[in-house]
C-alpha positions in Angstrom: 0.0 0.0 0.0 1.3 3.7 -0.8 0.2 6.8 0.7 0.5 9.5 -0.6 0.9 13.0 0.8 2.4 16.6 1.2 5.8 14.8 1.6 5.7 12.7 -1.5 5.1 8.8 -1.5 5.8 7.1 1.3 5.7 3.2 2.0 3.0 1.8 4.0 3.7 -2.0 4.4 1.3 -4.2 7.0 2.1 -7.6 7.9 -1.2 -9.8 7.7 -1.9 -13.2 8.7 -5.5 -15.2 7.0 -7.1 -17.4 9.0 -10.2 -19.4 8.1 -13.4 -19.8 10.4 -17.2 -21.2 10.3 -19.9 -18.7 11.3 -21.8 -21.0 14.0 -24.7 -19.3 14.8 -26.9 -15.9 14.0 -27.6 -13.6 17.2 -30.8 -11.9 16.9 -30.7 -8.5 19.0 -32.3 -8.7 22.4 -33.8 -5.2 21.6 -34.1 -3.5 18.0 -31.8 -0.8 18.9 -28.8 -3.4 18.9 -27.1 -5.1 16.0 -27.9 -8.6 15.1 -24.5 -10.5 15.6 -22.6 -13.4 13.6 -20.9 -16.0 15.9 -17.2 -17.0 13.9 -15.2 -20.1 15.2 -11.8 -19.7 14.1 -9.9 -23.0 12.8 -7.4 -23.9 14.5 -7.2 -21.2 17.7 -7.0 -22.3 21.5 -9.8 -23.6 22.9 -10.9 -20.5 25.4 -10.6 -18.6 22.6 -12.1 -19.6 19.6 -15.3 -17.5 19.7 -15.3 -14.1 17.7 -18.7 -12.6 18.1 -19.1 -9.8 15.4 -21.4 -7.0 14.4 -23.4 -9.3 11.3 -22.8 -6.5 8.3 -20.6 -7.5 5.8 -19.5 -5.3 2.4 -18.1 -5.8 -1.1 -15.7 -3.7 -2.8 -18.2 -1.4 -4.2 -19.5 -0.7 -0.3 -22.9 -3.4 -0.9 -23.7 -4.2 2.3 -25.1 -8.0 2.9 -25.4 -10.0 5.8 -23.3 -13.7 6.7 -25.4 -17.4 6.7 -25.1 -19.3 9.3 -22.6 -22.6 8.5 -20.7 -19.6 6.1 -17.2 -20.6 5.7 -15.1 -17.3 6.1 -11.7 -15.9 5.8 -10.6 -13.8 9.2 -7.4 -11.1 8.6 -5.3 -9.8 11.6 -3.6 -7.1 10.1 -0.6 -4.5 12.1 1.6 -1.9 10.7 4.8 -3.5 10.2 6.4 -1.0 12.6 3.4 -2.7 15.3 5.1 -6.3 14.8 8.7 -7.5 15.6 10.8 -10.3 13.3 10.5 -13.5 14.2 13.3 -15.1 15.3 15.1 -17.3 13.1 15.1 -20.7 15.4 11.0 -20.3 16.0 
């Protein structure tokens, strides 16, 4: 990613890591001011936490909006700055 500003072009690299989860199960809000809710297990996390429990609004590219199925296989990104992450060390 580049951004660009009053200081010319400058280099914004992020480190990212994909991980792949199942939505388990839709949350209907207790109340219609609150969001309804999308329950994500992620593959392959420890046990106490496996649960991700997200707003259920999803959007494309073009900003259409849409809403995830229950069973809906999913992709999950954790994504930092690379100046928020340290280099792994060679041995690990």
């Amino acid at each position: 990613m580049l951004l660009i500003s009053s200081f010319g072009v400058v280099s914004m690299s992020k480190k990212r890591q994909k991980l792949r989860g199942t939505v388990q199960k839709i949350i209907k809000p207790i109340t219609p001011s609150q969001p309804e809710r999308a329950q994500i297990e992620i593959n392959g996390a420890d046990d106490l936490y496996r649960e991700l429990r997200i707003e259920n609004v999803v959007a494309d590219e073009r900003g259409e909006k849409a809403k995830l199925k229950e069973g809906a296989e999913v992709d999950v990104t954790i994504e930092a700055d690379s100046s928020a992450t340290l280099k792994k060390p060679e041995n690990s």
